[in-house]
VODREN-62066 format. One line per field, with one value per residue (C-alpha): residue in one letter; x, y, z; residue number from 1. Coordinates in Angstrom, 3 decimals, padded with zeros to 6 digits. Layout:
N
r c(A, ...) .
east c(X, ...) .
north c(Y, ...) .
up c(Z, ...) .
k c(NUM, ...) .
// end
This chain:
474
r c(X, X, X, X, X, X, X, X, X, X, X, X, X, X, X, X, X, X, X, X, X, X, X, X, X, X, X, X, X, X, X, X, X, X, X, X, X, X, X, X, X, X, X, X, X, X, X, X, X, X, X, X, X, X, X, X, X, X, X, X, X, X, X, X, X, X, X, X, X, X, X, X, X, X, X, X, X, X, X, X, X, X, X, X, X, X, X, X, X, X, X, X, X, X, X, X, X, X, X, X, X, X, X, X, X, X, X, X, X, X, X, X, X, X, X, X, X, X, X, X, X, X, X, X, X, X, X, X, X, X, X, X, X, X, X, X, X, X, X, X, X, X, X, X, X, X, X, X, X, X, X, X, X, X, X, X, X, X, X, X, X, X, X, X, X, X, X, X, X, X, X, X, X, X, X, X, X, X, X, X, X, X, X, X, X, X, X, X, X, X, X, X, X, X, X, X, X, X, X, X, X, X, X, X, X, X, X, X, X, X, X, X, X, X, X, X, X, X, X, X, X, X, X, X, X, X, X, X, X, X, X, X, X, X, X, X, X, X, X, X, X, X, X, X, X, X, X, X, X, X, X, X, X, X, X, X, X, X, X, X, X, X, X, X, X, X, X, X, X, X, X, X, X, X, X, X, X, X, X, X, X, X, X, X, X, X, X, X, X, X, X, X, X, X, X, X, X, X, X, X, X, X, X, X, X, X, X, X, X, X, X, X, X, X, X, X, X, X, X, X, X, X, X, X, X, X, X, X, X, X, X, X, X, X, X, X, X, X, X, X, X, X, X, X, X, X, X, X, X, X, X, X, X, X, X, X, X, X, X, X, X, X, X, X, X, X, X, X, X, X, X, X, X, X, X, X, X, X, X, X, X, X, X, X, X, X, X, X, X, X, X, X, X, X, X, X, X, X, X, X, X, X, X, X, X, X, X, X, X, X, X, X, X, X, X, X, X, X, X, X, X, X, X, X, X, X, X, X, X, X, X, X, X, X, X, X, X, X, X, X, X, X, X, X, X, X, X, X, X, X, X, X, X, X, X, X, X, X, X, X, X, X, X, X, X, X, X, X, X, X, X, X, X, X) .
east c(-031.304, -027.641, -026.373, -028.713, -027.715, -024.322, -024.656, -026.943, -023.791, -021.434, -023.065, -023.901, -019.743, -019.553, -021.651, -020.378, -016.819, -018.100, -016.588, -016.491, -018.709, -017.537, -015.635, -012.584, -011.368, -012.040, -010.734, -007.316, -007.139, -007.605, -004.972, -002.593, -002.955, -002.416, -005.739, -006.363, -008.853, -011.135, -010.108, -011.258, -014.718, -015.210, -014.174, -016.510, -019.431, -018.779, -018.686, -022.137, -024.508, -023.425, -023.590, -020.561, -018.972, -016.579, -013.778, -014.270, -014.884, -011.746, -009.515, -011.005, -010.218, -006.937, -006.548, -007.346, -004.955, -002.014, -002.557, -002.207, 001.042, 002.016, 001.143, 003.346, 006.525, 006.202, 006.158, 008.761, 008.116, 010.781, 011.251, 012.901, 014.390, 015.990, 017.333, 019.334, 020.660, 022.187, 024.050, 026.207, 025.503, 024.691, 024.754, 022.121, 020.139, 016.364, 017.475, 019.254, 016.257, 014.361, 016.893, 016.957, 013.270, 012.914, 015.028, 014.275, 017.084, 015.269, 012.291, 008.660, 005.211, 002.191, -000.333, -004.082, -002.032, 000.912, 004.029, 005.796, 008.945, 010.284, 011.195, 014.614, 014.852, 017.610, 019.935, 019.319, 019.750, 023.500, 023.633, 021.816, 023.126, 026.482, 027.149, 025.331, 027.178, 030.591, 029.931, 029.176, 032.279, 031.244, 031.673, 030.626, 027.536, 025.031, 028.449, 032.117, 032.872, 030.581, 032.638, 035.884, 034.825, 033.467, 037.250, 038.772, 036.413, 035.093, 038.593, 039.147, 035.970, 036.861, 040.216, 039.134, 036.865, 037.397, 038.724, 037.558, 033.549, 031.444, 029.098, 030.973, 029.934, 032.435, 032.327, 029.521, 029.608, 027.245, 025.299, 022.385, 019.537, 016.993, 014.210, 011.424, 008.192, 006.827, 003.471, 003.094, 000.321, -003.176, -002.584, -005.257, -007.996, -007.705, -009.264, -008.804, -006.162, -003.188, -001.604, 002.110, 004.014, 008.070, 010.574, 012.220, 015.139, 014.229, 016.568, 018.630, 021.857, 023.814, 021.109, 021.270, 020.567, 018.355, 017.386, 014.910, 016.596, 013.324, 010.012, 008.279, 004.769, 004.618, 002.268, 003.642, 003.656, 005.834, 004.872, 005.719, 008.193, 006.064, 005.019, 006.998, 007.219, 008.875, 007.125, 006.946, 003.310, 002.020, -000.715, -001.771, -004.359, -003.903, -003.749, -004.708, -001.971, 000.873, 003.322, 003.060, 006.527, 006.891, 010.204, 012.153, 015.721, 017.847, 020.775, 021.640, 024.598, 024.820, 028.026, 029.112, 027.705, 029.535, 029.277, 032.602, 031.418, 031.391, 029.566, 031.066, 029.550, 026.047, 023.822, 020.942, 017.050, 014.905, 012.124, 009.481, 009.987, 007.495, 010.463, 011.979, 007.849, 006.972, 010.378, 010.579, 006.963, 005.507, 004.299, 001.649, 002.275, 006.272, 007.269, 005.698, 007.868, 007.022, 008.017, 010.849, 012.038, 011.997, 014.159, 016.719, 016.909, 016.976, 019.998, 022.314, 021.847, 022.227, 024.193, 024.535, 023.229, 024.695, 022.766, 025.024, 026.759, 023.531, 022.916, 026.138, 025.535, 022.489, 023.957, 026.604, 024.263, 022.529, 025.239, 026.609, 023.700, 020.879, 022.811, 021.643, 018.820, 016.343, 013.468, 009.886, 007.520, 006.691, 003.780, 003.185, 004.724, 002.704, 005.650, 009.021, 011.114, 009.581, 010.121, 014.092, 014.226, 012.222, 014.177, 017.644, 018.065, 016.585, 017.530, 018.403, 014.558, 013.959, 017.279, 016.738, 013.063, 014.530, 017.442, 015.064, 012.476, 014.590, 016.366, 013.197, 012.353, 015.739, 014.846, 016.972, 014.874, 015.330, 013.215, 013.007, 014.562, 015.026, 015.896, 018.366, 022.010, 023.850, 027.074, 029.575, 028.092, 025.694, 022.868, 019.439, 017.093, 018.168, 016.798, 018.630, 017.532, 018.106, 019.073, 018.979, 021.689, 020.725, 023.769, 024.223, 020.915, 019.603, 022.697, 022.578, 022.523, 022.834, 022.507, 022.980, 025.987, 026.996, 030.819, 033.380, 036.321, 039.209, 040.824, 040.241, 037.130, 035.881, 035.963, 034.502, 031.804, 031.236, 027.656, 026.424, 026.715, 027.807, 026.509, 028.556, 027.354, 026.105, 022.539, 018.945, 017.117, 013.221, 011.420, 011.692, 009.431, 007.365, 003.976, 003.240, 000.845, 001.235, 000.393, -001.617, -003.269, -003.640, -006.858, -006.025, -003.867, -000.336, 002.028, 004.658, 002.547, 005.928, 008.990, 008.566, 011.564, 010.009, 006.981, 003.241, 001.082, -002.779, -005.905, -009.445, -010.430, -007.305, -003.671, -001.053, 001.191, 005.005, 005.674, 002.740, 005.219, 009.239, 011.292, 014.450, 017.251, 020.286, 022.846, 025.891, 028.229, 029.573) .
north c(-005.195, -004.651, -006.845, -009.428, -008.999, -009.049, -012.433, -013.754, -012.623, -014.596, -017.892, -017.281, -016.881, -020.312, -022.063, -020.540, -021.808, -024.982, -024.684, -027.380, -027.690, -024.874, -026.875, -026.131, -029.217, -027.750, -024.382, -025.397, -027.795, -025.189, -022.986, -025.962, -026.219, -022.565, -021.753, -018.493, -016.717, -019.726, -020.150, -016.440, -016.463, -019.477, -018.043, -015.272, -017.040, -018.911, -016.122, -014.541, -017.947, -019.461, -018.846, -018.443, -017.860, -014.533, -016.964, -018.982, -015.955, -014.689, -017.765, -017.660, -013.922, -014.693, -017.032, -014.313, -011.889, -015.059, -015.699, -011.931, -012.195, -015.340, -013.155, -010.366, -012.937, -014.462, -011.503, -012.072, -013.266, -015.923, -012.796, -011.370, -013.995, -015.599, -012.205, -012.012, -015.502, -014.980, -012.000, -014.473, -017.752, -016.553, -019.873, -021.416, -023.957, -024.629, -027.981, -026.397, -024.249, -027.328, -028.696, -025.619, -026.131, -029.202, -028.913, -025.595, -023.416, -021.701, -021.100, -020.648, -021.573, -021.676, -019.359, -019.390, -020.895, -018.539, -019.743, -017.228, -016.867, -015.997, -012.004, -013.040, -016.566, -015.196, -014.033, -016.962, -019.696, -018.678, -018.766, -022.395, -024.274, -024.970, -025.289, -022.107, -020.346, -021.173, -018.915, -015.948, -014.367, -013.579, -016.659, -017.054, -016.709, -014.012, -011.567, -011.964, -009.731, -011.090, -013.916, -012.570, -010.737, -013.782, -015.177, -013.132, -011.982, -015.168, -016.480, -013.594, -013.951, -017.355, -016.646, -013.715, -015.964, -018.193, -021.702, -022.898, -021.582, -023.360, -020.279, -017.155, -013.076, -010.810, -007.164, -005.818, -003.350, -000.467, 000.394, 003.546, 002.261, 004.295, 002.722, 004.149, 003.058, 005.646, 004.685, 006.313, 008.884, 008.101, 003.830, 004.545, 007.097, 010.905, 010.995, 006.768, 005.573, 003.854, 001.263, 000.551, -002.065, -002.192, -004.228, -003.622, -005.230, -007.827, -007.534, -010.835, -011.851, -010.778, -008.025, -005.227, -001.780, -000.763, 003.102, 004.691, 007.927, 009.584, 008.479, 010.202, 010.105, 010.942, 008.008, 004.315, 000.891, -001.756, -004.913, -007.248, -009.604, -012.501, -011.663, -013.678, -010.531, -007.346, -004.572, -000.794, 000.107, 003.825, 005.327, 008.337, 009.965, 009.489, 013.045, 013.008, 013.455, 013.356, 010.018, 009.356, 008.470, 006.619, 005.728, 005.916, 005.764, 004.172, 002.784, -000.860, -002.981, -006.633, -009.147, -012.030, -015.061, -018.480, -021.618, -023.643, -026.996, -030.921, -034.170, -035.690, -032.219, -033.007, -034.985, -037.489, -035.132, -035.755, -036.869, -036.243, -032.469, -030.000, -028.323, -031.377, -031.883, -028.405, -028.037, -031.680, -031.585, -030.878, -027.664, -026.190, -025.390, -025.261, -028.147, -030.958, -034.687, -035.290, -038.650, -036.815, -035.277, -038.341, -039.774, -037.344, -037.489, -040.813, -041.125, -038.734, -039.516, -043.361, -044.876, -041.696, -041.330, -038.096, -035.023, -032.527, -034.598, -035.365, -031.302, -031.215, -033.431, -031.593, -028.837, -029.766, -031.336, -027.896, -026.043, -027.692, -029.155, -026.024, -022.766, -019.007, -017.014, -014.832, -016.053, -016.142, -014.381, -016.794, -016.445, -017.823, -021.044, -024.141, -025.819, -024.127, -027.037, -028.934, -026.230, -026.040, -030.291, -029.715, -026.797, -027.106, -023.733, -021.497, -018.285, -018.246, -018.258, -021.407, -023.116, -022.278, -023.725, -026.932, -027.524, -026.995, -029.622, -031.919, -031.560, -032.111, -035.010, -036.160, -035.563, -032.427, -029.475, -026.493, -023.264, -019.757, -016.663, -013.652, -010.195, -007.968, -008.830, -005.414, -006.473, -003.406, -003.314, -006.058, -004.953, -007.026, -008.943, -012.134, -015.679, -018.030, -020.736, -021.869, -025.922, -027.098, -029.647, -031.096, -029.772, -026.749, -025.034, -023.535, -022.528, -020.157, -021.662, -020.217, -022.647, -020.142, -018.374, -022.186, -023.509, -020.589, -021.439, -022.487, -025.366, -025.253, -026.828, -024.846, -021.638, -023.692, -024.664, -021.222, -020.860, -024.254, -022.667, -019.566, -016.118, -012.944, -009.307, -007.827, -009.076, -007.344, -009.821, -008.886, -013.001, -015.588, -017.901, -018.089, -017.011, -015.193, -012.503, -009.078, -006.378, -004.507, -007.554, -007.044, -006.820, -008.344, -010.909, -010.333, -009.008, -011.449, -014.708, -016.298, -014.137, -010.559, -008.051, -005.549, -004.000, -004.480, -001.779, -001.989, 000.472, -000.981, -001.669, -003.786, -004.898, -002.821, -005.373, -005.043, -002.168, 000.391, 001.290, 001.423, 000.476, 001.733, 001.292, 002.864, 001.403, 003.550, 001.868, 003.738) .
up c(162.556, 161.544, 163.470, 162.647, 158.564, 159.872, 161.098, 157.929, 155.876, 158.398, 157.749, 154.123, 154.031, 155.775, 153.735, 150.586, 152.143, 152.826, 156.428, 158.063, 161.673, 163.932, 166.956, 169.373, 167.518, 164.108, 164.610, 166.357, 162.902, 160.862, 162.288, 162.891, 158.971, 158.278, 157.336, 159.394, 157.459, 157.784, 161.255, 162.089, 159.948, 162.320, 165.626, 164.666, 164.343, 167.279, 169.088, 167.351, 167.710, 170.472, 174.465, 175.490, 178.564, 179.024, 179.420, 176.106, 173.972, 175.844, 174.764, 171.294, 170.497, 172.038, 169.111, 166.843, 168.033, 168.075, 164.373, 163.618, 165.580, 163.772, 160.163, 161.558, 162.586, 158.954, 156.712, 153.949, 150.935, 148.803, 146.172, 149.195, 150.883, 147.710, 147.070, 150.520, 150.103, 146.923, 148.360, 149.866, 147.926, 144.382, 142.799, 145.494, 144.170, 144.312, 145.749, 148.580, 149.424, 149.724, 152.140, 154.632, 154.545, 155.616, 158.710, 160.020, 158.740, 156.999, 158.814, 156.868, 156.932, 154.287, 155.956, 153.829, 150.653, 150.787, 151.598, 154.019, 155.701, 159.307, 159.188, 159.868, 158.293, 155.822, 158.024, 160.937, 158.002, 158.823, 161.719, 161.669, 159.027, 159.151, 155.113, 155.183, 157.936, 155.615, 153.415, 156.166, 157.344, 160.841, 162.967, 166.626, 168.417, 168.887, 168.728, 168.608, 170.833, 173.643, 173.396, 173.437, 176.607, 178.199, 177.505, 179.580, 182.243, 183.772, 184.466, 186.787, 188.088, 188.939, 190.048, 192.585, 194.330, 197.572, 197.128, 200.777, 200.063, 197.646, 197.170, 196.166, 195.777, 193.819, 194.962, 193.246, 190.483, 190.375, 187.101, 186.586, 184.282, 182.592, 181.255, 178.954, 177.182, 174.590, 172.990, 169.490, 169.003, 169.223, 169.374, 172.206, 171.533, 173.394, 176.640, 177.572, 180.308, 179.192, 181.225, 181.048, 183.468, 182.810, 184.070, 187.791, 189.211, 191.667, 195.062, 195.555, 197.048, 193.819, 193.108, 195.651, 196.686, 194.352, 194.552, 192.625, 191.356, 189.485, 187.009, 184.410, 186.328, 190.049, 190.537, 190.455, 192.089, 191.860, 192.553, 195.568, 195.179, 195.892, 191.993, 189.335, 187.580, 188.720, 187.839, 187.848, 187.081, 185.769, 183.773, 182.062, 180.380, 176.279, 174.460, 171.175, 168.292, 171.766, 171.708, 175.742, 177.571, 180.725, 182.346, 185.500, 186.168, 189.229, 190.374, 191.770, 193.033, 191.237, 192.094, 190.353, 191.556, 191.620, 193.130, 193.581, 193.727, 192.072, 191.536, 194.798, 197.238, 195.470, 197.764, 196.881, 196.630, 199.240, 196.598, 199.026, 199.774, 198.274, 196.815, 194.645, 193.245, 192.512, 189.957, 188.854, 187.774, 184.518, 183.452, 180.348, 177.637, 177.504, 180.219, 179.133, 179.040, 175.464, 173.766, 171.921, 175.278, 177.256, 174.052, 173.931, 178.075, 178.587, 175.852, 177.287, 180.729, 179.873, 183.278, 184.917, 188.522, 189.776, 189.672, 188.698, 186.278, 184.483, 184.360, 183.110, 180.185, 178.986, 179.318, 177.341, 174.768, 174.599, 174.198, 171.339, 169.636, 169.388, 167.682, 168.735, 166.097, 166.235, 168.009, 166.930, 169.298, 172.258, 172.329, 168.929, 170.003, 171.673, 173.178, 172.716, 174.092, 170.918, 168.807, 169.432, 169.192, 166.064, 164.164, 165.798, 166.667, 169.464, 171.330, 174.857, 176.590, 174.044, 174.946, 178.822, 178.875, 177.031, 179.623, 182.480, 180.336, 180.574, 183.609, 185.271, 183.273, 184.658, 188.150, 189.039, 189.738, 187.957, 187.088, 185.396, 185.733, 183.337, 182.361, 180.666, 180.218, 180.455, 178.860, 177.723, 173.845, 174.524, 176.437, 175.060, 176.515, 178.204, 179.834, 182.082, 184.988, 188.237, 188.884, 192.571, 193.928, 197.219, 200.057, 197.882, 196.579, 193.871, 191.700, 188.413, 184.930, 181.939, 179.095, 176.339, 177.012, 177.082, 177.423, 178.109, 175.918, 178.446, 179.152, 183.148, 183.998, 186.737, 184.035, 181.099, 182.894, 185.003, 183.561, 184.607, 188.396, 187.939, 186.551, 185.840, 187.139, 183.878, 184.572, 185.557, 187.143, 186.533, 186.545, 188.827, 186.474, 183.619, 182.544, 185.680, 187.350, 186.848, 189.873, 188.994, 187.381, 183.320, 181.763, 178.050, 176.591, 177.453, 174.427, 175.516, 177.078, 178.467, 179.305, 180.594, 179.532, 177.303, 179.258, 178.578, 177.297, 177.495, 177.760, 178.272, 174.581, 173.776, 174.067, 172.329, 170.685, 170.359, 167.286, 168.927, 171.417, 171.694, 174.852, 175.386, 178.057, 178.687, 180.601, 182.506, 184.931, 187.577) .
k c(1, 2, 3, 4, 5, 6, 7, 8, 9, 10, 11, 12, 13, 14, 15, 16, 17, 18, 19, 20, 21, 22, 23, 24, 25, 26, 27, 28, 29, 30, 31, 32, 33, 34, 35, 36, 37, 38, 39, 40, 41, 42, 43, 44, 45, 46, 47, 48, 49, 50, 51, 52, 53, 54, 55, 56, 57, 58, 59, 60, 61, 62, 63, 64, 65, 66, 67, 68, 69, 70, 71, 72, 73, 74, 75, 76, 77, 78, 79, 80, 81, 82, 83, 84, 85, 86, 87, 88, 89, 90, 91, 92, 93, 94, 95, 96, 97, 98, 99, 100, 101, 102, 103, 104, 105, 106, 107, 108, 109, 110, 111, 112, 113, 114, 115, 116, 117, 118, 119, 120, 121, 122, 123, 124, 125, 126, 127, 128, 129, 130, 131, 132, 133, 134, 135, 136, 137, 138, 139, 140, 141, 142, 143, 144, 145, 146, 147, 148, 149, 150, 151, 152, 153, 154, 155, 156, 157, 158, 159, 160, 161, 162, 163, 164, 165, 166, 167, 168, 169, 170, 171, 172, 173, 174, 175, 176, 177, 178, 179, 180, 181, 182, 183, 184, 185, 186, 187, 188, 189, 190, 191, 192, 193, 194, 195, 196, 197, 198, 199, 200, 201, 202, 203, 204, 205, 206, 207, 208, 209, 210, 211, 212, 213, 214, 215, 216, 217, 218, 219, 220, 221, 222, 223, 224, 225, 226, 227, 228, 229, 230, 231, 232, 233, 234, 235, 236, 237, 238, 239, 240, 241, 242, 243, 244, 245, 246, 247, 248, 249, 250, 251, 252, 253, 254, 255, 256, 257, 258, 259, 260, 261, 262, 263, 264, 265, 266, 267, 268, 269, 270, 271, 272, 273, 274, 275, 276, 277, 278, 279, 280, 281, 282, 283, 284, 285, 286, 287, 288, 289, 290, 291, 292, 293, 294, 295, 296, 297, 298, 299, 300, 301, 302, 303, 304, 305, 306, 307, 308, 309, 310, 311, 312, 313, 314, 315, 316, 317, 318, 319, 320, 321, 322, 323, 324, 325, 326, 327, 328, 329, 330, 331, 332, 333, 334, 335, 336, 337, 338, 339, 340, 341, 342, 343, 344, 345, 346, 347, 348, 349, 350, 351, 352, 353, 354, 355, 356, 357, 358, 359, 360, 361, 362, 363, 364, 365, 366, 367, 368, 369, 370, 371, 372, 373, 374, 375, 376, 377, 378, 379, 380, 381, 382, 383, 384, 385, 386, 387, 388, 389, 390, 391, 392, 393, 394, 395, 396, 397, 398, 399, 400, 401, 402, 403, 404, 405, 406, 407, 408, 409, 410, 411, 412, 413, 414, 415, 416, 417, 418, 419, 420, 421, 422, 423, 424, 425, 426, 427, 428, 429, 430, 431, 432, 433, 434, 435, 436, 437, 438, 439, 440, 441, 442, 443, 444, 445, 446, 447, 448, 449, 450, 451, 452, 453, 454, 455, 456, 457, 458, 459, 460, 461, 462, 463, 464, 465, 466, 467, 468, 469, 470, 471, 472, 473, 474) .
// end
């Protein structure tokens, strides 16, 4: 009986809404437009009249919990925004608002009639907008002193390896890691299992000797490598009012790895070979040869027939065209490559899913790969990608960290075939399987860095949990 007045109410609420007919199509317009709340009443009664399959009411409940991720990436209000600008512009003008606006800088959306902003649209707007980013006094990218490190590192790196071998191994340096994933008390109720996979360095030419040194629970697994995402897997019994901690700690070896090489060593693809179709292919959502990618492709490749020299001017285009922010959750994004065309801006997942967009489009394979960089003051979460140049292989690139400022090429252009040893290498694509296999929608639907947290009732979204490494090189 209660559940039957339940639903009476539901569709007196649509018809008092004047809703329009409940539809995929309808729904996906509705939150398109920003109108969650009737988006959700809808998805609810969907769900409540209509036989469904576990699958649909799956995807639709998955479109619940992405709006309430969207509402939690856009939570500041222009009291609050206009506040932080005028900090450091205090004459800004409506006008200029406007402006930012309408190109992305400043980066908001109108969600059930309320106009809201990104949580860190304030401070990204100077780091976007280069009239903006005048009036900021600290210049660079995502840090000064990255940069400044880069300077002077990757010319040694360069100038330690063998002239005579195109594909080149520093000795490796050794680095501990301790990792940890606390869930706050009771997020999952007393007596139910939680389920916590973490990241786990993936062994590779550059990535070596990894030895687990100790974990929190006596019980793990870590996943294959045939999985695109490395994993260490526990779980534990939830104890009422207790915050529950897993972690593990190790040591590994990773090297420098760069390849010494140029247009004239690159050879022509064999188009036919399963490995030049798989990674010059499209892929849903976030590889897709949209009109606006083909565009931009098509213009700065103009005339160009070598491989690596078309990499390198995407790359370059990237590099100099798309500035580092703060990045809005991905999985609230449909198609990030369109995002960063559309906005201008992106972080370094975005940037590297738009270089390998349209290097594929361009016909040079290229895929994913992704985990922490472990710089000295720098350590954060971090995305790259692979290219492959027939006669040499699949090289490193790493689109984001961009250009290093020097005036030899083969250091300037380091990270379009080259990658330094301050990484932990966890993905070897995109939106892949889990092992153990995950029962709910994934906290992060793309990229795979933080750690995933679930027990059966639900996901536990990012801010129910804190992750924590600590980095000490030995």
């Amino acid at each position: 009986m209660k559940k039957l007045f339940t639903l009476l109410a539901m569709v007196f609420a649509l018809y008092a809404c004047q809703m329009p007919e409940i539809t995929d199509e309808n729904i996906d317009a509705a939150i398109k437009s920003g109108q969650f709340a009737q988006a959700e009443q809808m998805i609810k009664l969907k769900i409540a009249t209509e036989e469904l399959t576990p699958g649909q009411i799956w995807d639709l409940e998955a479109k619940v919990q992405t709006m309430a991720r969207i509402r939690q990436d856009f939570s500041k209000d222009d009291t609050t925004v206009l506040a932080y600008i005028k900090k450091v512009i205090p004459d800004v003008t409506p006008e200029q608002i406007a402006h930012w606006e309408s190109t992305g800088a400043l980066e908001c959306m109108t969600i059930d009639g309320v106009k809201k902003y990104f949580w860190n649209a304030p401070r990204n707007l100077f780091r976007i907008d280069k009239d903006a980013q005048a009036h900021w006094d600290v210049k660079g990218r995502q840090s000064d002193e990255l940069d400044l490190f880069l300077a002077d590192y990757i010319p040694s790196v360069v100038a330690h390896t063998s002239k005579d071998k195109v594909e080149n191994l520093s000795e490796p340096k050794k680095f501990k890691i301790n990792y940890s994933i606390t869930v706050k008390p009771n997020e999952v109720p007393a007596g139910e299992m939680i389920r916590v996979w973490m990241p786990y360095p993936r062994e590779t030419k550059r990535s070596t000797n990894v030895k687990l040194i100790s974990t929190t629970n006596k019980d793990y697994i870590i996943s294959p490598d045939s999985y695109e995402h490395k994993s260490i897997y526990m779980e534990a019994i939830a104890i009422k009012d207790s915050a529950m901690k897993f972690g593990y700690e190790l040591e590994l070896s990773i090297a420098d790895h760069w390849f010494n090489f140029g247009a004239d060593d690159v050879k022509p693809y064999d188009t036919e070979s399963e490995l030049y179709k798989k990674y010059t292919a499209e892929r849903n959502t976030h590889v897709i040869f949209t009109p606006e990618i083909k565009k931009l492709t098509d213009s700065l490749i103009a005339g160009e027939t070598n491989p690596y020299l078309k990499a390198r001017r995407i790359f370059d285009y990237i590099t100099k065209t798309y500035p580092w922010a703060s990045a809005r959750e991905y999985a609230t994004l449909e198609n990030i490559p369109s995002y960063v065309l559309k906005n201008n801006h992106g972080d370094c997942g975005q940037v590297g899913l738009t270089f390998i967009t349209m290097a594929r489009y361009a016909g040079i394979p290229a895929k994913w790969q992704s985990g922490w960089m472990l710089h000295p003051g720098e350590i954060n979460l971090h995305d790259w990608a692979e290219a492959y140049f027939e006669g040499i292989g699949w090289v490193p690139v790493d689109v984001s960290f961009g250009r290093v400022p020097n005036e030899m090429d083969n250091v300037a252009h380091f990270y379009l075939g080259g990658i330094d040893a301050y990484r932990y290498y966890v993905n070897e694509d995109y939106s892949g399987n889990f092992f153990p296999a995950k029962t709910h929608l994934r906290s992060e639907t793309v990229d795979f860095q933080r750690g995933e947290v679930e027990w059966k009732g639900e996901n536990l979204y990012f801010g129910r949990w804190k992750y924590k490494m600590n980095v000490e090189y030995l």
